[in-house]
N, C-alpha and C positions, 0 to 999 in steps of 0.2 A: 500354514494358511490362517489369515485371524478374517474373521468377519470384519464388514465394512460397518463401523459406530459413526455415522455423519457427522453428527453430534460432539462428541470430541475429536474427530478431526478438524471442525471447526474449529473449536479452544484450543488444542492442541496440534498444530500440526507439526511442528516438528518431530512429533511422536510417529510418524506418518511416512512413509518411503517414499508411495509414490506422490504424496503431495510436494515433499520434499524434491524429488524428483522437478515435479511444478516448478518451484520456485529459482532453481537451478537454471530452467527453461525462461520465466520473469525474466531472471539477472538480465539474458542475454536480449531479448526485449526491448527490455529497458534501455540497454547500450544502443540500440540501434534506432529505436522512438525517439529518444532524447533529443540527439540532434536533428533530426527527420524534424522534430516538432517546430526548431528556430529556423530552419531551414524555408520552410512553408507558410510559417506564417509570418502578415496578415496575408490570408486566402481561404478561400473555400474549404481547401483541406487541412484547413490548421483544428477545424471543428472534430472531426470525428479522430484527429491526431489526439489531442486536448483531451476526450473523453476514453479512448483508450488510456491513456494516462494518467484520467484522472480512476481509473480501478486497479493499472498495477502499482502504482505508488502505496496508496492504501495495501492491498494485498502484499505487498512488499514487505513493509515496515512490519505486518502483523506477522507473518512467517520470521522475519529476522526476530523481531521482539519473541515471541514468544519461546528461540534458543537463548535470548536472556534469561528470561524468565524461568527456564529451566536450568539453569545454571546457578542465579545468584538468586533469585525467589526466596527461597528458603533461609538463605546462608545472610544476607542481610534484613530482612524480613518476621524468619521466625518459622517453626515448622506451620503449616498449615496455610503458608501465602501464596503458595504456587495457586491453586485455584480460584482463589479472587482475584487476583492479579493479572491469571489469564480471562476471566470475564471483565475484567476493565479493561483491558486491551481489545478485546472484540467490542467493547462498547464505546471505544475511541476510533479504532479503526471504523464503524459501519457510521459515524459522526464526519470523519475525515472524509468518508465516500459520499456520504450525504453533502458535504461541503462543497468537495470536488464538485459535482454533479452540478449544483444551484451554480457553482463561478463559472461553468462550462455553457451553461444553457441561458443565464440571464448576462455573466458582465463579460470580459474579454476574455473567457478562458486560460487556463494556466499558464500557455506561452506569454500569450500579448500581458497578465500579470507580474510572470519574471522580466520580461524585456522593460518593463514600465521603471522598476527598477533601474536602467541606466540611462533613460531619458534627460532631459532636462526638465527641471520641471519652469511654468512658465509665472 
C-alpha cells in the first residue's frame, strides 16, 4: 500500500496505477466525445461538448507525455532531466487548459475551430 503524494502524482502520473488507470478510461472518452463533438455542432450542445474536451485533451497529452518523459528524459537529456521536464510539462499542459478554456468560452470552441479548417474561406 503506498500513501497517496498529490503532489507527484501530478508530475508524475504515470508512476501512478490508479491514475493510469484514469487515463485508460480518457482514451475511451476521448473515442466517443470526439465525434459526438462534430456531430452537434453548431448547437447548444457543442458548448459543454467543446469544454469537456477542452480538459481531456490537455490531461491526455500530460499522462501520455510524461510515459515519454520517463523513458527517454534521461537517456537524451542527461541524468537529472526527468524532473524538469516533468514540471515543464505540467506547465504546458495547465497553458493548453487555460487556452482550451479562453477558445471555448470567448471564440467558437474547439469543434467550430477544427471544422473552420475545411471551410472555404471567403
Amino acid at each position: 500500500f503506498r500513501a497517496a503524494k498529490p503532489a507527484q502524482d501530478v508530475l508524475a502520473p504515470d508512476t501512478s496505477g490508479p491514475l493510469m488507470a484514469q487515463y485508460h478510461k480518457l482514451n475511451w472518452a476521448l473515442l466517443g466525445l470526439t465525434p459526438v463533438a462534430f456531430a452537434v455542432s453548431p448547437s447548444l450542445l457543442a458548448m459543454p461538448v467543446d469544454l469537456a474536451l477542452g480538459v481531456a485533451f490537455p490531461l491526455h497529452a500530460h499522462f501520455a507525455m510524461n510515459c515519454v518523459i520517463a523513458d527517454y528524459a534521461e537517456k537524451f537529456l542527461g541524468k537529472g532531466a526527468k524532473g524538469p521536464s516533468r514540471v515543464a510539462m505540467l506547465g504546458l499542459t495547465g497553458v493548453t487548459l487555460l487556452g482550451f478554456l479562453r477558445l471555448n468560452l470567448t471564440g467558437e470552441g474547439i469543434t467550430g475551430t477544427v471544422k473552420r479548417l475545411w471551410r472555404k474561406s471567403t
